[in-house]
Each structure stands twice: as structure tokens, then as C-alpha cells.
RODO-2510 file (C-alpha; in nm, 4 decimals, decimal comma):
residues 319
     n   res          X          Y          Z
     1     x     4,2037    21,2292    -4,3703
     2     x     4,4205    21,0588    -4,6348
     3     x     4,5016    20,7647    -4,3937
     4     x     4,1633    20,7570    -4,2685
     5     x     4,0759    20,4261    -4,4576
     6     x     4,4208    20,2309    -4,3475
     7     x     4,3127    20,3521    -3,9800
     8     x     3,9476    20,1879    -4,0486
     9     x     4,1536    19,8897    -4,1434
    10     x     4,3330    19,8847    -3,8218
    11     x     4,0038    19,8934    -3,6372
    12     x     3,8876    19,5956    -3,7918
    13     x     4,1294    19,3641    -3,7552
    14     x     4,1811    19,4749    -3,4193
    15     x     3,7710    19,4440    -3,3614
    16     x     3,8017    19,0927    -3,5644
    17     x     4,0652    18,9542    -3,2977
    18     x     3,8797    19,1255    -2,9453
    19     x     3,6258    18,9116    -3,1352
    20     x     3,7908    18,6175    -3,1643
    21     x     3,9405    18,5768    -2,8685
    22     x     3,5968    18,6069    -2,6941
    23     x     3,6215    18,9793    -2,6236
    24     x     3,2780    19,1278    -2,4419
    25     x     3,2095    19,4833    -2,4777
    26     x     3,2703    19,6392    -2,1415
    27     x     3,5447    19,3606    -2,0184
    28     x     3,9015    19,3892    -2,0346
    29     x     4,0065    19,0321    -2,1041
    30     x     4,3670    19,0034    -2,0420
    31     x     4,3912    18,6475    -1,9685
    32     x     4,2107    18,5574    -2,3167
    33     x     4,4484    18,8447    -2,4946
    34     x     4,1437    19,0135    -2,5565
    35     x     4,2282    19,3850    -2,3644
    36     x     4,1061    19,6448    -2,6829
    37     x     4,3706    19,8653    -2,6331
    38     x     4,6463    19,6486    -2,6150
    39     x     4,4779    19,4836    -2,8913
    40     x     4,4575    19,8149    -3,0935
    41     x     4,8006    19,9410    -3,0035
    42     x     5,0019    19,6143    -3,1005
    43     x     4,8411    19,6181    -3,4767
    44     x     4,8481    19,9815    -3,4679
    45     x     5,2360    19,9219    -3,4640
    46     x     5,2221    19,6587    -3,6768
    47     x     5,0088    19,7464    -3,9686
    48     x     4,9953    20,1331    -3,9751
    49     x     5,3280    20,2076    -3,8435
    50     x     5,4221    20,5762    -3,7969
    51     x     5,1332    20,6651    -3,8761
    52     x     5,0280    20,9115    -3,6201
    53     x     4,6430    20,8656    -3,6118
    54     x     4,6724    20,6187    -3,3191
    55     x     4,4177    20,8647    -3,1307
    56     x     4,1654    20,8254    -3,4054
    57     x     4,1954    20,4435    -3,4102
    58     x     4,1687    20,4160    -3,0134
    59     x     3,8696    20,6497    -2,9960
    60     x     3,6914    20,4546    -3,3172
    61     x     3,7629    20,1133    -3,1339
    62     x     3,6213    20,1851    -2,8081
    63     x     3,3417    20,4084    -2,9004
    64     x     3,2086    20,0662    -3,1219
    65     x     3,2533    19,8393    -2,8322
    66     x     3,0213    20,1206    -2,6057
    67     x     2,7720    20,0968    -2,8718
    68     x     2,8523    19,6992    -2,9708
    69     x     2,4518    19,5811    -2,8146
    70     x     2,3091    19,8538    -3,0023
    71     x     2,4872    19,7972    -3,3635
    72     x     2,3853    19,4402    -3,2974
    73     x     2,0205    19,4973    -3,2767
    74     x     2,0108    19,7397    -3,5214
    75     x     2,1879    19,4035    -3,7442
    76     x     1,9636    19,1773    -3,6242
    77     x     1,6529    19,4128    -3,7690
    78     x     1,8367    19,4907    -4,0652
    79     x     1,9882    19,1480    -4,1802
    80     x     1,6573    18,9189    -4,0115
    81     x     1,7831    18,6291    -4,1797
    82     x     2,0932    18,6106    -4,0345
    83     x     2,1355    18,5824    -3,6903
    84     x     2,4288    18,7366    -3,5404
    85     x     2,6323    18,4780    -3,4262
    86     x     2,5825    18,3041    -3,7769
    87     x     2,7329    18,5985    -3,9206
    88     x     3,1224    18,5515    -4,0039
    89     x     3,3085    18,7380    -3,7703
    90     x     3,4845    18,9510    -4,0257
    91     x     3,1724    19,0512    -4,1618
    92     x     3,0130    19,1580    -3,8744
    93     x     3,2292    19,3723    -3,7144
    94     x     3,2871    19,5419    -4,0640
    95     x     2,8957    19,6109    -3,9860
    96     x     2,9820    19,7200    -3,6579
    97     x     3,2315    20,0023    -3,7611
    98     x     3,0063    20,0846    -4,0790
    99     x     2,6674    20,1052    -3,8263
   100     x     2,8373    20,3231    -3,5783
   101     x     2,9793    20,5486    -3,8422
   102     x     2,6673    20,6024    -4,0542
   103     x     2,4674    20,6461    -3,7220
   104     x     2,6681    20,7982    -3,4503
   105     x     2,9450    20,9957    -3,6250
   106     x     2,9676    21,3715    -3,6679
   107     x     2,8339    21,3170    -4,0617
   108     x     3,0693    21,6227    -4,1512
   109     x     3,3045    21,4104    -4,1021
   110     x     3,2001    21,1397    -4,2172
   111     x     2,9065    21,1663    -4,4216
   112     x     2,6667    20,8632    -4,4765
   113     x     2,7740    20,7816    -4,8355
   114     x     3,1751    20,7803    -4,7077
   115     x     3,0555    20,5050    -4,4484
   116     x     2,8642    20,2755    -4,5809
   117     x     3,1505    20,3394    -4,8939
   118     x     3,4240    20,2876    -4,6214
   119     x     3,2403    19,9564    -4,4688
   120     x     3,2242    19,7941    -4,8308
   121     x     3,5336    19,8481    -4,9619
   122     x     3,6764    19,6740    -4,6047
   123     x     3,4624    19,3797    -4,6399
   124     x     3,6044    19,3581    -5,0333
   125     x     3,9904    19,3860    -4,8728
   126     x     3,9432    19,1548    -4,5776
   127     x     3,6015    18,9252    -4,6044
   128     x     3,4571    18,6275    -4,8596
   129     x     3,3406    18,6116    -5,2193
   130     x     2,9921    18,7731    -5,1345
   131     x     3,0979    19,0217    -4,7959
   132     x     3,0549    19,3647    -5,0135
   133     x     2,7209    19,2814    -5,1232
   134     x     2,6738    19,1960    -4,7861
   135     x     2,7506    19,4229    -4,6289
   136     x     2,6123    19,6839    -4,9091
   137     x     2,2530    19,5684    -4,8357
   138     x     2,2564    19,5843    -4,4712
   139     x     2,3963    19,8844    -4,4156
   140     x     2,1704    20,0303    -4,7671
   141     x     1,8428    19,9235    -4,5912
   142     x     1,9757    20,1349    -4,2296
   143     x     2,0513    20,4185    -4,5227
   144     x     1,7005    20,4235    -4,6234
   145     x     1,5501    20,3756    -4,2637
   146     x     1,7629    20,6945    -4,1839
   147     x     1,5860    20,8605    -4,4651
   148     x     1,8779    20,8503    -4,6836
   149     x     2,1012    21,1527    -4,5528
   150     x     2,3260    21,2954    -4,8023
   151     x     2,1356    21,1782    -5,1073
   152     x     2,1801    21,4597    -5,2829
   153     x     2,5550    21,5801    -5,1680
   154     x     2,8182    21,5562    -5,4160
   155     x     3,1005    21,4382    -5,2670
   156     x     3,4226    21,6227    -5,3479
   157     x     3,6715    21,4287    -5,5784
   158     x     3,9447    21,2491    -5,4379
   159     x     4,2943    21,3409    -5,5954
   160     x     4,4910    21,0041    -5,6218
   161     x     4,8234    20,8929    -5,7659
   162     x     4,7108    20,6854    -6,0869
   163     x     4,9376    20,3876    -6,1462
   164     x     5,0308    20,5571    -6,5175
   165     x     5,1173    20,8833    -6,3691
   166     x     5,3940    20,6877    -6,1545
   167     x     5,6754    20,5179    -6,4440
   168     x     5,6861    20,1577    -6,3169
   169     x     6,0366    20,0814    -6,3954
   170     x     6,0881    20,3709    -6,1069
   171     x     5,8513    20,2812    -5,8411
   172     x     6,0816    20,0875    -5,5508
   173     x     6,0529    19,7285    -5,5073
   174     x     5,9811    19,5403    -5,1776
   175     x     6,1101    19,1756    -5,1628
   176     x     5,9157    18,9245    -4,9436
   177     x     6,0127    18,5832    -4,9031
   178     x     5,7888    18,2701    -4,8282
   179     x     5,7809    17,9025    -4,8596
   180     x     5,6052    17,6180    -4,9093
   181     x     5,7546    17,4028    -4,5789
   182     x     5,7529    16,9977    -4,6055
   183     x     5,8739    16,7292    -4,3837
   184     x     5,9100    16,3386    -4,3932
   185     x     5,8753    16,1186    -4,1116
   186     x     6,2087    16,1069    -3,9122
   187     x     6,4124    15,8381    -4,0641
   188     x     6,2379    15,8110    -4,4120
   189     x     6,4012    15,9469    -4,7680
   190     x     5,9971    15,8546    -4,9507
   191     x     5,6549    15,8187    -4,8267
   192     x     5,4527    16,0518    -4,5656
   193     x     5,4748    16,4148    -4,6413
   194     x     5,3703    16,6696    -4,4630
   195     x     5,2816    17,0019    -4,5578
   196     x     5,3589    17,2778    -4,2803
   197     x     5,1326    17,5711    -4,2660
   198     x     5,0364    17,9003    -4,0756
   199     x     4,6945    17,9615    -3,9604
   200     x     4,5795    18,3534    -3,9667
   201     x     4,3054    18,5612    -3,7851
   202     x     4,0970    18,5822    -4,1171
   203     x     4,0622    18,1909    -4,0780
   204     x     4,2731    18,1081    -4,3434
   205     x     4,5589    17,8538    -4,3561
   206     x     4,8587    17,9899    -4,5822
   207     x     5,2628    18,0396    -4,6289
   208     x     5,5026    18,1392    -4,3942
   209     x     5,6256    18,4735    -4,5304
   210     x     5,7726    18,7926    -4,4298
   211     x     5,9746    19,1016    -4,5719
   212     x     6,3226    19,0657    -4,6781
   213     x     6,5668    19,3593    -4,5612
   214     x     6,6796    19,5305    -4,7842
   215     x     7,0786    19,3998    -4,9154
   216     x     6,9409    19,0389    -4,7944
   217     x     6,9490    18,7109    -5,0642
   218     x     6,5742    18,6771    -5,1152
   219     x     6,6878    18,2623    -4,9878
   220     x     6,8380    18,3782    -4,7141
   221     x     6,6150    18,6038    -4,5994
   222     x     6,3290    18,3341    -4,6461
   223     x     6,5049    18,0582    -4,4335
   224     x     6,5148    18,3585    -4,1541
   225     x     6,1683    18,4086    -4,1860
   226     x     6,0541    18,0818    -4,1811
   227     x     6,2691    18,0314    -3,8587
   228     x     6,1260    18,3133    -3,7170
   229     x     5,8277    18,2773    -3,7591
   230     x     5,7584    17,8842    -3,7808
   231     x     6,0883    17,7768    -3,5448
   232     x     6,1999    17,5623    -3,7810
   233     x     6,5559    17,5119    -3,9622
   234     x     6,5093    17,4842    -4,3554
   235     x     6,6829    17,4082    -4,6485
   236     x     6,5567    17,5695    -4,9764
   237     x     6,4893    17,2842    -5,2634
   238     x     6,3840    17,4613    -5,5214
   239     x     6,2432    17,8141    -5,6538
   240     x     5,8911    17,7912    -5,7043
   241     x     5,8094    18,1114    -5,8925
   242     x     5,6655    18,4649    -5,7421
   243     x     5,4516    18,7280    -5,7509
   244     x     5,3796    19,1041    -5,8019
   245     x     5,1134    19,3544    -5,7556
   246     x     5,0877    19,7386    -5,7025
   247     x     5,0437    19,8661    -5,3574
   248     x     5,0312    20,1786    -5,1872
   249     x     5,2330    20,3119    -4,9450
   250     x     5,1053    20,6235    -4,7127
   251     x     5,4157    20,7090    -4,7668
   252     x     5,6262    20,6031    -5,0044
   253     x     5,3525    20,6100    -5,2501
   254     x     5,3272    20,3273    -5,5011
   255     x     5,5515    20,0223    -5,4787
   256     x     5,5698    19,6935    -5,6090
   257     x     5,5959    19,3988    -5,3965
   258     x     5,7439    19,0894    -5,4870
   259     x     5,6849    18,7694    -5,3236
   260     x     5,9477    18,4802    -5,4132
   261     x     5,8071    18,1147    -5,3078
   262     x     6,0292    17,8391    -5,2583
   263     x     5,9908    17,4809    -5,1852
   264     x     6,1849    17,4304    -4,8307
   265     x     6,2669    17,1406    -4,6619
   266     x     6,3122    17,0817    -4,2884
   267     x     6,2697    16,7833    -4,0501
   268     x     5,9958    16,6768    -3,9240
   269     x     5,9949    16,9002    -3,5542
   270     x     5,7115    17,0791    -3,3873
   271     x     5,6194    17,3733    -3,5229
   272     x     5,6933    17,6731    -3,2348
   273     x     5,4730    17,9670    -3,3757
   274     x     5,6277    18,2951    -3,3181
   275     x     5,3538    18,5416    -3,1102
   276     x     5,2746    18,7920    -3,4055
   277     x     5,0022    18,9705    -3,4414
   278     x     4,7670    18,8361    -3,7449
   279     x     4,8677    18,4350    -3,6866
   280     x     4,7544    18,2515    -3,4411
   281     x     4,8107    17,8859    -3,5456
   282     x     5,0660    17,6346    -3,7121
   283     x     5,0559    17,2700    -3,7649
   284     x     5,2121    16,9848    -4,0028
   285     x     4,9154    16,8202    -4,2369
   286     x     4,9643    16,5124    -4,4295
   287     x     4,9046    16,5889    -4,8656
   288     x     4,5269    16,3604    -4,8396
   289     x     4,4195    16,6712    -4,5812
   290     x     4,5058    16,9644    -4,8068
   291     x     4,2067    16,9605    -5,0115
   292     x     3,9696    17,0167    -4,7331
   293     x     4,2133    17,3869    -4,5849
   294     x     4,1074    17,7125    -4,6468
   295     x     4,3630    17,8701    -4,8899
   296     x     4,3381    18,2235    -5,0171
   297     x     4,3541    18,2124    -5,3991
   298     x     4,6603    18,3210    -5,4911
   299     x     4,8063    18,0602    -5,2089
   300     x     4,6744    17,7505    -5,3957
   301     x     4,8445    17,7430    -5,7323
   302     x     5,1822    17,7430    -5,5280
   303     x     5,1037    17,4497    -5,2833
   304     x     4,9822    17,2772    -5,6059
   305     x     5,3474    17,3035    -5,7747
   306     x     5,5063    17,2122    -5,4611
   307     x     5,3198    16,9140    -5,3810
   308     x     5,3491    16,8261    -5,7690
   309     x     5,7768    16,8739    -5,7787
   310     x     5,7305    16,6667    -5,4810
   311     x     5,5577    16,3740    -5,6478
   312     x     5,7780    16,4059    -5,9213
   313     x     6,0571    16,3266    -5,7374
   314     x     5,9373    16,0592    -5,5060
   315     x     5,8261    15,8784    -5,8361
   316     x     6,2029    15,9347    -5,9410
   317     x     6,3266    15,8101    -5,6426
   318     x     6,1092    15,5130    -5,6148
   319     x     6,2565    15,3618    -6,0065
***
């Protein structure tokens, strides 16, 4: 039951893609890429790997899609001000998963309070500013429709690793590598720059980035990355800082991840986008553009330095 919630995070993704790609309930798509179970497999690989609990995932997946026109009306009542196609697709197949679990699951195994728990705490990890409380009130009014099952159950406590119970200079350390891509116009040292960038499922534009191997320069290993995944040749410029947070590992517990940023340089070529699950766009934009993208937060600040190095040294360039 541990891995429970990284299998619920599976499903999503997997419904937010079917989704998407213009999935219908019922219809194996393969033409538009939108088959569930290849779709659930393939990110089942890729985000919960080893895990075991593909059965679980599979079964979650397709018993939502049976019940997809159902969980959509029951939306539609519960959320009357927002119809469902207005809805952001995250958002509302978070619903979807939370509906069919606080409705049509065995509730000793998941009890009402663990789903609509479940449902918010997905829309926190993977949907906008306001998705929790979103998603909290909508599935909170179906709660009190149902006559609030569960009210009065105490749930039995969790027992989690807490970050001071693991020493931090011991926890391992995964590297990832990723890089802020630019490009003149063939034959120019100054003027036009463009900015490359990859476009995920979650509708947001952001780096090119992957994991370094272990025994890898974190440089090296970026310049692979960006090849592999962009299909472009680059040449790192300069180091543009990093990051770290805590994250947990079904298996290897807690880690800290460290993401090194560099400003890269490569000509000005079409961008070939590898096939991987979670991207599924790439394209060169010219600096007056960026404003109006869709960063994530912790994206920004590092396209800010790298566009302001590279004003820096166009102005030096142009004395």
C-alpha cells in the first residue's frame, strides 16, 4: 500500500495524456497515441519503474475510463459553474480518479477520507496555484451528498521516514543536468537570439534536462542529454547555478537531487524532439516571446540569468 500514491500518480498522467491526445472512453486510439494501456504501460516504465503494482495501475486506469460519463456528470452537478470542458485537463481527471475512488472503490480499501486526501494532494503535485482547493470542494460537496462515510473513523497513522531521522550528509545524491539552449541566426556573432525550449504534457514550456549516470562530468552528461533529447550539438558557455531538494525514493528512501543549469550554445538547427513520454513539443523562440511562455517557477529565475549573461555580453561585444 506504501506505493499506492506513486501508482495514483501514474494513473494520472497516463489519464492526463489519453486526454490529451483526444482519447474517448471505450476507443482504442492508436493512430492518435491514445491506446490506455500502452499509454499506462510506457509511463508505468518510466515513472514507477520496478515497481510491481503495474496490475493495480492497469485495473485503476480502465475501470475510470468505464465509468468516465458517469464521473463527468456527477462533476458537472458538483462543480455547476464549471463546465467540463472548461475544466483544465489536469484537474479534471484528478476528479476523475478521486470520484471513482470515493464512489466505486471497496472503501476498506480505500476509505472516503484516503480519496478525496489522495485526489488533493495529486492536484497540489501536478495542477495550478488553486487545483487543491479545487479539487477539495468538489469532491467535499460529493462527500457530503454521500452522507459523509467515514466521518468518524480514525485513520491509522502512517509511519514515515522524517527528513531529521535520515543524516543529510549520508543520504545519496542524484545529479541531473539541464540547460538553458540559445542560438543566433546562421552567420551572425550579435543580434537575434533564440531561446530553445521543451514543451511538456502539463502544458508547460521548460529546460531540457535529464539524469546524469553515475561516474559522468555533470557537462558532459548535460551536452548528452540535450542531444538526446533536443537533437542538437551544444557547447556549454557558462555554469548557471543549480538546485536541490529532498525526494523520496520507494526505494532508496530519501535522496537529494541536484540539478546543475548551464548556459549552452548550439547553432541555429531544427529542433528533432526525442519520443519520450512526458514531452511532446520543442521549438526555438526569439527573447521578445519569452514573457508570454508558461514557465514553472523554479524554471524562470534561470532563463532570467541566461538571457541576462547573454545581454551582457552582446553589449560587450557591440563596444
Amino acid at each position: 500500500m506504501a506505493n499506492r500514491h506513486l501508482s495514483r500518480s501514474v494513473v494520472v498522467q497516463s489519464l492526463f495524456e489519453w486526454d490529451f491526445r483526444g482519447g474517448k472512453a471505450g476507443v482504442s486510439n492508436v493512430a492518435k497515441n491514445a491506446d490506455p494501456k500502452v499509454i499506462i504501460d510506457r509511463n508505468a516504465k518510466e515513472f514507477a519503474p520496478g515497481m510491481g503494482d503495474l496490475s493495480f495501475m492497469e485495473e485503476l486506469m480502465g475501470n475510470i475510463l468505464a465509468k468516465q460519463k458517469e464521473l463527468d456528470l456527477i462533476i458537472a452537478k458538483a462543480a455547476p459553474d464549471w463546465p467540463i470542458d472548461k475544466i483544465s485537463i489536469v484537474d479534471r481527471n484528478i476528479l476523475r480518479l478521486g470520484l471513482f475512488e470515493l464512489i466505486f472503490s471497496d472503501r476498506k480499501e480505500v476509505p472516503a477520507k484516503v480519496a478525496i486526501n489522495e485526489a488533493i494532494e495529486l492536484a497540489k503535485t501536478f495542477g495550478g496555484e488553486n487545483s487543491g482547493k479545487f479539487v477539495n470542494g468538489v469532491l467535499g460537496s460529493v462527500y457530503k451528498e454521500l452522507g459523509e462515510p467515514g466521518k468518524d473513523e480514525t485513520a491509522p497513522k502512517k509511519k514515515r521516514v522524517h527528513i531529521e531521522d535520515v543524516p543529510y550528509d549520508q543520504m545519496p545524491i542524484q545529479n541531473l543536468g539541464g540547460a538553458v539552449v540559445f542560438a543566433r541566426e546562421k552567420g551572425a556573432k550579435t543580434g537575434e537570439i533564440y531561446l530553445g525550449f521543451v514543451h511538456d504534457i502539463f502544458g508547460h514550456w521548460t529546460l531540457s534536462k535529464g539524469k546524469i549516470p553515475e561516474g559522468i562530468d555533470v557537462r558532459e552528461g548535460t551536452v548528452a542529454k540535450v542531444k538526446e533529447e533536443m537533437g542538437l550539438d551544444v557547447k556549454i558557455i557558462e555554469d548557471l547555478g543549480n538546485n536541490e531538494y529532498i525526494a523520496s525514493d520507494p526505494e532508496k528512501g530519501k535522496l537529494r537531487k541536484q540539478v546543475h543549469y548551464f548556459l549552452a550554445e548550439s547553432a541555429f538547427d531544427e529542433i528533432k524532439l526525442a519520443k519520450k513520454p512526458g514531452l511532446d513539443d520543442g521549438k526555438w523562440f526569439k527573447l521578445a516571446d519569452i514573457l508570454d511562455l508558461n514557465f514553472y517557477n523554479d524554471i524562470l529565475p534561470i532563463v532570467t540569468k541566461a538571457i541576462q549573461i547573454l545581454a551582457a555580453k552582446d553589449a560587450v561585444t557591440a563596444k
